[in-house]
N, C-alpha and C positions, 0 to 999 in steps of 0.2 A: 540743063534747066537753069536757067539764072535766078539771082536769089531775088527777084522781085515777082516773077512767077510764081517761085514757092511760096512766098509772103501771102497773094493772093488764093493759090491753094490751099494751104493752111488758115486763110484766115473763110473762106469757103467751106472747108470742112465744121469748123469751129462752129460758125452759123449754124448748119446745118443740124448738128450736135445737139446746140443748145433751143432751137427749134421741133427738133424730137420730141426732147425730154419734155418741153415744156408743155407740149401737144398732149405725150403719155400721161403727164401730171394730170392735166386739164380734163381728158377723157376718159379717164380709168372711169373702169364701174361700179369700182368696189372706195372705202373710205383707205386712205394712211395706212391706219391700227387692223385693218384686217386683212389689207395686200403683206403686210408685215406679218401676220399669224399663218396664209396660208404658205409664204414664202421659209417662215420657220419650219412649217409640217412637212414641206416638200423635201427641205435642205436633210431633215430629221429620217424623213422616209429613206433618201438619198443614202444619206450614212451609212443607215443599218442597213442596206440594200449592199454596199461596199463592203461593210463586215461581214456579212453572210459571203459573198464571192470571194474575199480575202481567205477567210476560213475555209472554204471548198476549195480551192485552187492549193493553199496550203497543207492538207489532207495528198488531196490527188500527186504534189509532189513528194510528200513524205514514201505515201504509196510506191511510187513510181523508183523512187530510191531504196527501197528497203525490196523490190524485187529485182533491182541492179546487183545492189549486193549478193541476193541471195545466189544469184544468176552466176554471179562470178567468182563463188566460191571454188575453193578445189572439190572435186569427188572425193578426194581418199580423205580430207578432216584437217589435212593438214595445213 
């Protein structure tokens, strides 16, 4: 690709970009301050949604190792 191609790709893209946005600005349904509130709620649901799975997953392998060990223990104690 020669760099006057990419110039015009890039600068195509760029347009493109900044024509979204402005569209999304323009059409949203909701005001700033309360696309801003539910995007906090979602980000916050999100989280604890991550900490709950973090916490399950971390149990499941403690589990999972503490019955490796047991597993491989010797029979006689020693």
């Amino acid at each position: 690709m020669e760099p006057r191609e990419f110039i015009g790709y890039t600068f195509a893209f760029a347009s493109g970009l900044v024509i979204g946005v402005l569209a999304t600005l323009l059409l949203a349904p909701v005001s700033g301050e309360e696309m801003r509130t539910q995007i906090r709620e979602r980000a916050d649901a999100s989280g604890q949604q991550i900490k709950a799975s973090y916490g399950q997953g971390r149990q499941w392998v403690t589990d999972q190792t503490g019955k490796l060990r047991k597993d491989n223990q010797p029979e006689d104690g020693v």
